[in-house]
Kinemage of the C-alpha trace (Angstrom):
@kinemage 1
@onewidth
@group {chain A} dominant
@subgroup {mainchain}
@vectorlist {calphas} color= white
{ca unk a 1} P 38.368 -6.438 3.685
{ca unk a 2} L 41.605 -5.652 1.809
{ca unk a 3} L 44.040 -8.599 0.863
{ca unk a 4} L 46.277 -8.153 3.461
{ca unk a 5} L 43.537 -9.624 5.677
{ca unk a 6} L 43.022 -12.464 3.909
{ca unk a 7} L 44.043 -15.716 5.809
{ca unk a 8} L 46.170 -17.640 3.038
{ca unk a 9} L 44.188 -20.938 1.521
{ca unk a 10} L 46.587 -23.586 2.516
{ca unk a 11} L 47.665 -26.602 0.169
{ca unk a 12} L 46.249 -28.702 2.505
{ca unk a 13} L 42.223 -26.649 2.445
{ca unk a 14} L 42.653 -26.602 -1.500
{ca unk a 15} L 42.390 -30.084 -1.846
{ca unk a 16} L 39.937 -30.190 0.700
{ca unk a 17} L 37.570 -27.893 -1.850
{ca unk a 18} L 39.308 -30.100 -4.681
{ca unk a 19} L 37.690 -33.318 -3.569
{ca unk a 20} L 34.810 -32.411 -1.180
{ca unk a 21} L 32.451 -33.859 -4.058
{ca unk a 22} L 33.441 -37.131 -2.695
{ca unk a 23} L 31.271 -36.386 0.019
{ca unk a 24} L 28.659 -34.652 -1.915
{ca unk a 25} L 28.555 -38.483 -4.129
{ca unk a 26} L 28.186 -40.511 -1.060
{ca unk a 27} L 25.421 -38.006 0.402
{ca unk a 28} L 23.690 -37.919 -3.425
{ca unk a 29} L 23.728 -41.996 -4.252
{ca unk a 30} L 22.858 -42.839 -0.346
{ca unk a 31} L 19.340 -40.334 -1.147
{ca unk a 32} L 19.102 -42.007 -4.858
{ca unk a 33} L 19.058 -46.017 -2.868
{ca unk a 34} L 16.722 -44.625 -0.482
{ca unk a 35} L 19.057 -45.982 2.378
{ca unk a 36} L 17.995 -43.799 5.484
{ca unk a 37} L 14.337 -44.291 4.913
{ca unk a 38} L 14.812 -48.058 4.794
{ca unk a 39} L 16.730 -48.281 8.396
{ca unk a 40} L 14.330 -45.662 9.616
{ca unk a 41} L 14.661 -46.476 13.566
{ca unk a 42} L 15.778 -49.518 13.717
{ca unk a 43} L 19.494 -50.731 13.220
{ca unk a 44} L 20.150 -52.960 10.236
{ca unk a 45} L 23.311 -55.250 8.842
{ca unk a 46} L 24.490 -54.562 5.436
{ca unk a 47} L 23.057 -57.490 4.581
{ca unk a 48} L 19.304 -57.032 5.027
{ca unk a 49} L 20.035 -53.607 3.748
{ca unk a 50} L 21.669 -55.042 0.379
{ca unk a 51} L 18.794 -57.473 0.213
{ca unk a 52} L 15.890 -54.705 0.677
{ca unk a 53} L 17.949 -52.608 -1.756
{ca unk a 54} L 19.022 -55.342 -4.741
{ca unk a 55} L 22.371 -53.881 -4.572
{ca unk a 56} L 26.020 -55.179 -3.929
{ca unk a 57} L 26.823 -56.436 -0.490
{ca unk a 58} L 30.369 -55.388 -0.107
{ca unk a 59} L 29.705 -51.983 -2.247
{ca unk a 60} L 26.949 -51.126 0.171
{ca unk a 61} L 28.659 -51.549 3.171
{ca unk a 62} L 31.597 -49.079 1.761
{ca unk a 63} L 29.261 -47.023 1.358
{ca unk a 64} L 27.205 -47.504 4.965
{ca unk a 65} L 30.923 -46.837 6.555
{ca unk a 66} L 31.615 -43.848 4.633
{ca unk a 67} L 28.008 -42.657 5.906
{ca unk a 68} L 29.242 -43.191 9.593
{ca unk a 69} L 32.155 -41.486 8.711
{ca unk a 70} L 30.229 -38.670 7.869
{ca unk a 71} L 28.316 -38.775 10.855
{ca unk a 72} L 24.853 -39.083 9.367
{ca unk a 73} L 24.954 -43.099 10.515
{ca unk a 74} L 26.002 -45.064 13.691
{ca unk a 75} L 27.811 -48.093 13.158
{ca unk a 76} L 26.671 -50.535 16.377
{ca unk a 77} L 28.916 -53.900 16.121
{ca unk a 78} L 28.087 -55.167 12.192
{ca unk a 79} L 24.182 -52.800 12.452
{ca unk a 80} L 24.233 -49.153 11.115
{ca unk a 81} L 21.220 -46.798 12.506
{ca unk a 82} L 20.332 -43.173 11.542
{ca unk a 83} L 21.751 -40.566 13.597
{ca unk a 84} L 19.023 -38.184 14.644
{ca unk a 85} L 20.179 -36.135 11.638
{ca unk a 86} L 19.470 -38.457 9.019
{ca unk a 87} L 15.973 -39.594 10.784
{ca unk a 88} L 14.747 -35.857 10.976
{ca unk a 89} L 16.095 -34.756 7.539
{ca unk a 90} L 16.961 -37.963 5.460
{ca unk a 91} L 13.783 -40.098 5.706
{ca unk a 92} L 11.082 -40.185 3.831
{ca unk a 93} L 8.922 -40.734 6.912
{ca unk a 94} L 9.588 -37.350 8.202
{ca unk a 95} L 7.785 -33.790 7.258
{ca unk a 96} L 11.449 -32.518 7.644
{ca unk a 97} L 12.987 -34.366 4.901
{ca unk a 98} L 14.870 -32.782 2.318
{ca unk a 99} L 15.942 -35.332 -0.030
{ca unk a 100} L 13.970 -34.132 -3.363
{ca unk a 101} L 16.603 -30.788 -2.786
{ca unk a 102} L 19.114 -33.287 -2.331
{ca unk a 103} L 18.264 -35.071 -5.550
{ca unk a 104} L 17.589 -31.503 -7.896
{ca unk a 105} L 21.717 -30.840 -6.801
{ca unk a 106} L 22.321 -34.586 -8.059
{ca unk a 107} L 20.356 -33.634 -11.463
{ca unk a 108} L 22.317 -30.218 -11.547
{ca unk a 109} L 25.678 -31.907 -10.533
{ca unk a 110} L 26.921 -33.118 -14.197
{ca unk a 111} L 26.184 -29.371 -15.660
{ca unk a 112} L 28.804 -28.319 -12.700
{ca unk a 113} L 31.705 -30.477 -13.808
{ca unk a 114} L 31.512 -28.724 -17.437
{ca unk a 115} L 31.270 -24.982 -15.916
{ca unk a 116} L 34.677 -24.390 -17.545
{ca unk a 117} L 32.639 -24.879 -20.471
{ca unk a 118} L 30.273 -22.477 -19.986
{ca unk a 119} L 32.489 -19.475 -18.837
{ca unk a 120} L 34.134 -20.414 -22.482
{ca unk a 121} L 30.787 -19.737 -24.061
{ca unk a 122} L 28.813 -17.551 -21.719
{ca unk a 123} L 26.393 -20.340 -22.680
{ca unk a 124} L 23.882 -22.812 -20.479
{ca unk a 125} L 25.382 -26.268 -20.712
{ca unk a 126} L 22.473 -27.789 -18.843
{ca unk a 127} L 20.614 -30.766 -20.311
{ca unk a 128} L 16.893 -32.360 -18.868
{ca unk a 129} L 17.098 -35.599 -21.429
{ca unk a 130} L 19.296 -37.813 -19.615
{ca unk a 131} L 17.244 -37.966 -15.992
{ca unk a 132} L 13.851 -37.035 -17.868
{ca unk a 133} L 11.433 -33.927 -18.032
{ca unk a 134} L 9.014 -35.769 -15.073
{ca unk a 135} L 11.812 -36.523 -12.717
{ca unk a 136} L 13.906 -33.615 -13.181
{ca unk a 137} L 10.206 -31.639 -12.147
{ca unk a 138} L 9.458 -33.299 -9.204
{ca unk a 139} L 12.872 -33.134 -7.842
{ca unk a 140} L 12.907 -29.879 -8.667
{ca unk a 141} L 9.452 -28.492 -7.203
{ca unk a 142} L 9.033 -30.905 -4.083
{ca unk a 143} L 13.077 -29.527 -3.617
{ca unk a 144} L 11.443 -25.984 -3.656
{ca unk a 145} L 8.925 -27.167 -0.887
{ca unk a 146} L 11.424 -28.521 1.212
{ca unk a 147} L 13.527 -25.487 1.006
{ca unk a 148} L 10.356 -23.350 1.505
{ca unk a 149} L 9.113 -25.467 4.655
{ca unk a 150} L 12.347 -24.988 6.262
{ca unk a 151} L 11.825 -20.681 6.213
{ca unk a 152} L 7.854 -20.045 5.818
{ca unk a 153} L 6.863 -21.122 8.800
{ca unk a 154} L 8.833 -19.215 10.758
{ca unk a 155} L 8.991 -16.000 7.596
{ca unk a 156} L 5.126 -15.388 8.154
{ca unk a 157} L 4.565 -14.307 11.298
{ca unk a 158} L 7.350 -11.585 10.410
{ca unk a 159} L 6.084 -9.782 7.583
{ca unk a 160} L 2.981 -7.843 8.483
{ca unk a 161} L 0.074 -8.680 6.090
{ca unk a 162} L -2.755 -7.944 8.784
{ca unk a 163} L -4.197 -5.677 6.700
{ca unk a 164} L -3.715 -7.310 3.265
{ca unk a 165} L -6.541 -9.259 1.806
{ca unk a 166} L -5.338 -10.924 -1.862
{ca unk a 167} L -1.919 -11.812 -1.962
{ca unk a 168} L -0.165 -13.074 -5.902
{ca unk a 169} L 2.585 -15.713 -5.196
{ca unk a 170} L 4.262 -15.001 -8.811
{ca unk a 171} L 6.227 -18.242 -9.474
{ca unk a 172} L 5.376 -19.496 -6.769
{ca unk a 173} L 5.543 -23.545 -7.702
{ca unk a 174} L 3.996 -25.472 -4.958
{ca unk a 175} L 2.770 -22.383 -3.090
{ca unk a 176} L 4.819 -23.128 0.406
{ca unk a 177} L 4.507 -19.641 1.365
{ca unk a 178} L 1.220 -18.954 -0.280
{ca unk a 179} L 0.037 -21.322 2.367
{ca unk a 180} L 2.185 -19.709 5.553
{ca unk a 181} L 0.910 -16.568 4.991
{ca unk a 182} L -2.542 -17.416 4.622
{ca unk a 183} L -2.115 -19.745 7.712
{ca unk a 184} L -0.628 -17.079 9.633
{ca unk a 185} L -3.429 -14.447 8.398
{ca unk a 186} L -6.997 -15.981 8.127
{ca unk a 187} L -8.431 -12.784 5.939
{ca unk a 188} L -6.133 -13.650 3.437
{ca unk a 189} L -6.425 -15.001 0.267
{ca unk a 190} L -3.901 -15.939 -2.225
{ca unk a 191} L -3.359 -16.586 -6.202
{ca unk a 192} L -0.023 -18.986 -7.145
{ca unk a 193} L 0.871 -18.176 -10.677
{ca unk a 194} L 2.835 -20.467 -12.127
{ca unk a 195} L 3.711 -23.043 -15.287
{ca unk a 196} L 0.928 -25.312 -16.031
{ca unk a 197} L 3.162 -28.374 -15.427
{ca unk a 198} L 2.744 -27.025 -11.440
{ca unk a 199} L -0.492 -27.252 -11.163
{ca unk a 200} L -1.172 -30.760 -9.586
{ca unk a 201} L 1.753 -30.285 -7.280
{ca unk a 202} L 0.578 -27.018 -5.612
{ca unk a 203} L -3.353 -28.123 -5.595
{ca unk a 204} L -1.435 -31.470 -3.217
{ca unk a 205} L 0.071 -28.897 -1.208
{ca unk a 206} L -2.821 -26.942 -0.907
{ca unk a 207} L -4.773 -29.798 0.238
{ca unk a 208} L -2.067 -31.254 2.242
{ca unk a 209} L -2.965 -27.741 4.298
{ca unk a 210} L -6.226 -27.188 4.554
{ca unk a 211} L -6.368 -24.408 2.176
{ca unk a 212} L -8.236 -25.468 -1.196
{ca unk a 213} L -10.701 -22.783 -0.248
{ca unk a 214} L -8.079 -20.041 0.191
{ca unk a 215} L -5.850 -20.216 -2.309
{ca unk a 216} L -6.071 -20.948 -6.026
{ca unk a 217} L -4.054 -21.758 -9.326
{ca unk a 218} L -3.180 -19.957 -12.602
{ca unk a 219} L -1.427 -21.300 -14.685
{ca unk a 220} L 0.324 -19.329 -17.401
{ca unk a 221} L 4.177 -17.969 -17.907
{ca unk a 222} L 4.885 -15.430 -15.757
{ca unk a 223} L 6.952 -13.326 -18.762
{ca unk a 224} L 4.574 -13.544 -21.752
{ca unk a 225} L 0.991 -14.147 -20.300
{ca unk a 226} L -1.144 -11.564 -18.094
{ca unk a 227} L -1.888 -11.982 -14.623
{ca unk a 228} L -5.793 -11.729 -14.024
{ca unk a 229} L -6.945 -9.921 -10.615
{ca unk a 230} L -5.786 -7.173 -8.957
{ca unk a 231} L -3.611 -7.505 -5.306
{ca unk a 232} L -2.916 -6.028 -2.244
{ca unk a 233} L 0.300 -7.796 -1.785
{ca unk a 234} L 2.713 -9.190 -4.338
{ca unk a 235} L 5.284 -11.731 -3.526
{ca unk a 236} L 8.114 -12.527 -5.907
{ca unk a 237} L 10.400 -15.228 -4.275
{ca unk a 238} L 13.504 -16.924 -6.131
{ca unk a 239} L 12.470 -15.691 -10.012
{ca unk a 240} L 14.587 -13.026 -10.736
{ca unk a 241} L 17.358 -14.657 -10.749
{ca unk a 242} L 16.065 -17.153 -13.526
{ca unk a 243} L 16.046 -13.955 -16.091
{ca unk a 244} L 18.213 -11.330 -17.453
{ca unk a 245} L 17.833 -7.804 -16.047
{ca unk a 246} L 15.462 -6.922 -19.036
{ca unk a 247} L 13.214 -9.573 -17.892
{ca unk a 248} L 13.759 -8.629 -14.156
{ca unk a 249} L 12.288 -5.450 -14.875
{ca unk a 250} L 9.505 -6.586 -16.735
{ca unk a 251} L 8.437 -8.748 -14.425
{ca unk a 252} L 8.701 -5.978 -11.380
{ca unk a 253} L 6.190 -3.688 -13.899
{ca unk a 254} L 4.147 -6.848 -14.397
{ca unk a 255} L 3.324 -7.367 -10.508
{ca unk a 256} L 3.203 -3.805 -9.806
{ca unk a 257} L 0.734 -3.180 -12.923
{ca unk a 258} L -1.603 -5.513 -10.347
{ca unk a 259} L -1.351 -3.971 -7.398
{ca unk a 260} L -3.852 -1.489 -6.124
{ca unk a 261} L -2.207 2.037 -4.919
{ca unk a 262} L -0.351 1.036 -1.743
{ca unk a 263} L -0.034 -2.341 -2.206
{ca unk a 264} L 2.822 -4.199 -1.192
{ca unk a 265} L 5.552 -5.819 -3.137
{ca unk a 266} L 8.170 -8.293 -1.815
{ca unk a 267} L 11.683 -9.483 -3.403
{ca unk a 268} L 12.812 -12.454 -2.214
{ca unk a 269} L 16.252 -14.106 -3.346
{ca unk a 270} L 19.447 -14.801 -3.188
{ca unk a 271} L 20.857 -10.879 -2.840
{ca unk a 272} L 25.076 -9.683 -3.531
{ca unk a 273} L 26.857 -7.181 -1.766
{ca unk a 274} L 27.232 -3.921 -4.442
{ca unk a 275} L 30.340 -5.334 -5.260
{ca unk a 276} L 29.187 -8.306 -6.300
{ca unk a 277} L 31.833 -10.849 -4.423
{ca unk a 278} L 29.779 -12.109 -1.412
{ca unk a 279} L 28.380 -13.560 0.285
{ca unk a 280} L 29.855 -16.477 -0.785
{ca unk a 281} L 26.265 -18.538 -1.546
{ca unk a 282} L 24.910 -16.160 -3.636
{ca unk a 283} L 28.420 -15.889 -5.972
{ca unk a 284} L 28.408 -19.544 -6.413
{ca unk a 285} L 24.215 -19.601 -6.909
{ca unk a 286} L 25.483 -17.040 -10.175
{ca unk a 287} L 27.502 -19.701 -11.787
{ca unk a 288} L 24.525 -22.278 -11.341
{ca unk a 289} L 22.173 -19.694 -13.460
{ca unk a 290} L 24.611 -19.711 -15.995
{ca unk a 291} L 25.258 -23.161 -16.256
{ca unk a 292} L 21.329 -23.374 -16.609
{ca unk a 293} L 19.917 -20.194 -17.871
{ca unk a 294} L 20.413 -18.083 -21.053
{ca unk a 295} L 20.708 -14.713 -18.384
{ca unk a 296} L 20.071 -15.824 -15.080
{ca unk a 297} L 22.192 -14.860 -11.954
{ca unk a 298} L 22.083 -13.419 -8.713
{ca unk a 299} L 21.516 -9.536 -8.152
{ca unk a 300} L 23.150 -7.133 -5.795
{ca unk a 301} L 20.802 -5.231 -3.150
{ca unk a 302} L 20.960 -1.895 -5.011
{ca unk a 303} L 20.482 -3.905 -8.489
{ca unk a 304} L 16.806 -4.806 -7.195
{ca unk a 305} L 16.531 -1.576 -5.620
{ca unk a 306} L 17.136 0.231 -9.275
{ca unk a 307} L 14.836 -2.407 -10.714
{ca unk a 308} L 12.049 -1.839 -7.962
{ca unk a 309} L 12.363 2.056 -8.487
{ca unk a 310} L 12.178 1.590 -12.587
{ca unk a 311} L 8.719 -0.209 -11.578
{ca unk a 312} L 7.760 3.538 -9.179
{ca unk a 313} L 7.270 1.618 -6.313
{ca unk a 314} L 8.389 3.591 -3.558
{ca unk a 315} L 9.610 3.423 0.476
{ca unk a 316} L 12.021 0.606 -0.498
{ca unk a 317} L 13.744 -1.316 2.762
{ca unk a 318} L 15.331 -4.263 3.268
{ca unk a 319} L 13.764 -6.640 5.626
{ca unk a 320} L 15.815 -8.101 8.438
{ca unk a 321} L 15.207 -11.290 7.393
{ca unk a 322} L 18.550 -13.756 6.534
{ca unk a 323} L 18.056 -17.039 5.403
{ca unk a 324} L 20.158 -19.889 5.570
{ca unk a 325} L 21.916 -19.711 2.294
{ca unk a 326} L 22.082 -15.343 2.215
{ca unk a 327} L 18.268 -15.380 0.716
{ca unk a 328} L 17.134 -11.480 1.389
{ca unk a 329} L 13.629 -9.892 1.531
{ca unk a 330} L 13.218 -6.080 -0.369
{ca unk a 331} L 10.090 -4.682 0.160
{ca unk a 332} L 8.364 -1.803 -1.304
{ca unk a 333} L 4.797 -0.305 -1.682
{ca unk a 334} L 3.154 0.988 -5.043
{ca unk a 335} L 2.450 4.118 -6.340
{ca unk a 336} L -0.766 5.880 -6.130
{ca unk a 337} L -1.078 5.445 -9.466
{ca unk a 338} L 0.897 2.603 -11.554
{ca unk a 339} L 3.277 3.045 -13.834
């Protein structure tokens, strides 16, 4: 695209981006009061609502209309009900909700209003002590399940593991896709490797599924400890862009070092054009790795390609997989002999 075909940002759209947090405050403090979960399928007056809650009469029902506004409630005479939206995705009661991603962007959104900051410095201004190490963790790893659950499911049946027998989720977390794949593939077996801290929340996932007996937990860090076992399948999803290149590669020579000859090795993550300006997610996902992150950031398609190559694996593709937010898949196989 050169600039001439560039449709001019008007005044009007600039302010749009200016104050769209508005909305992103209203969505953020509606999850935090637990409001949608508390209509569930019934319609309810501001004033139950503020009673249930222990909040503010008048300041809750700005905030119900501002809700209907946004179309995730229905205001019925003085009642306000969830749109089919907000009862699929917003409430607690359903498998669909997504409210603990909802609340890790709330912890991340006070880092965001200092990024001017951290372009300054080329320095993470991000700070855990003000919502809490537990919190800020289960936010942050039930968030990763609820982003997982909304792509596994339908991921698995695509990637071909029908002749794969021991698959290594590296930083994996809760193990979401651990568990599609081996749901999709009954001779499979998997290993999440992961923090310590993640532990109990994968082993309730892994329960939650049926799969105690299929897949199991290591805990150790995935850049400084070694990963017992050997694989036929690796699968790397939303780590590199936590490190610096450095640490991208070692990680690559880590998982590979595991595999037996042939085995298969799969990037996924949030990938950049080779020129590095788009897609749009994965440009903005940059500036949230270094507003967290000593090195962090997204990687271009031919940056993990040079990385997976450094690591000999060989027959790199790209899978046709496209996730909601630009996430990628690059898959590769080892080398008869590892490097």
């Amino acid at each position: 695209m050169t600039n001439d075909s560039i449709r001019p940002v008007t005044p009007g759209e600039l302010l749009e981006i200016s104050g769209y947090y508005w909305k992103t405050c209203t969505l953020h403090a509606a999850v935090k009061l637990d409001v949608f979960t508390l209509i569930g399928k019934e319609a309810k007056r501001a004033d139950v609502l503020a009673s249930e809650i222990g909040t503010d009469e008048r300041a809750l029902t700005f905030l119900l209309n501002a809700l209907s506004a946004m179309g995730l409630l229905q205001k019925k005479q003085e009642a306000y009900a969830n749109t089919e939206t907000a009862v699929k995705f917003l409430s607690r009661a359903s498998e669909a909700y997504i409210g603990y991603m909802i609340l890790h962007h709330h912890h991340l959104f006070e880092s965001w209003g200092r990024l001017d900051r951290s372009v300054l410095t080329g320095k993470p201004v991000r700070e855990r002590t003000s919502i809490g190490e537990s919190e800020w963790r289960e936010a942050f790893l039930m968030g990763m399940f609820n982003n997982a659950m909304g792509i596994a499911p339908q991921l698995a049946p695509q990637i071909d593991l029908s002749k794969r027998y021991r698959l290594l989720d590296l930083g994996g977390g809760p193990g979401t896709y651990a568990v599609f794949f081996c749901k999709h593939h009954p001779q499979l077996a998997a290993t999440v490797f992961d923090l310590e801290t993640s532990r109990s929340f994968a082993e309730k996932i892994f329960a939650q599924f049926g799969m105690k007996d299929r897949i199991s937990f290591h805990g150790g860090d995935y850049l400084k400890d070694a990963i017992p076992g050997t694989y036929d399948v690796a699968w790397l999803s939303h780590i590199l862009h936590g490190e610096g290149p450095a640490e991208c590669r070692d990680l690559v020579r880590k998982a590979v070092s595991v595999l037996e000859p042939g085995g298969l090795i799969l990037i996924h993550d949030f990938i950049l054009n080779d020129s590095m300006d788009g897609p749009l997610f994965p440009t903005l996902f940059s500036l949230n790795m270094l507003l967290g992150t000593p090195k962090g950031q997204s990687y271009s398609q031919r940056q993990i390609i040079d990385i997976l190559q450094g690591a000999g694996v060989e027959d790199i593709r790209r899978h046709p997989f496209r996730g909601p937010t630009e996430s990628g898949i690059l898959m590769g196989t080892a080398p008869s002999r590892n490097p």
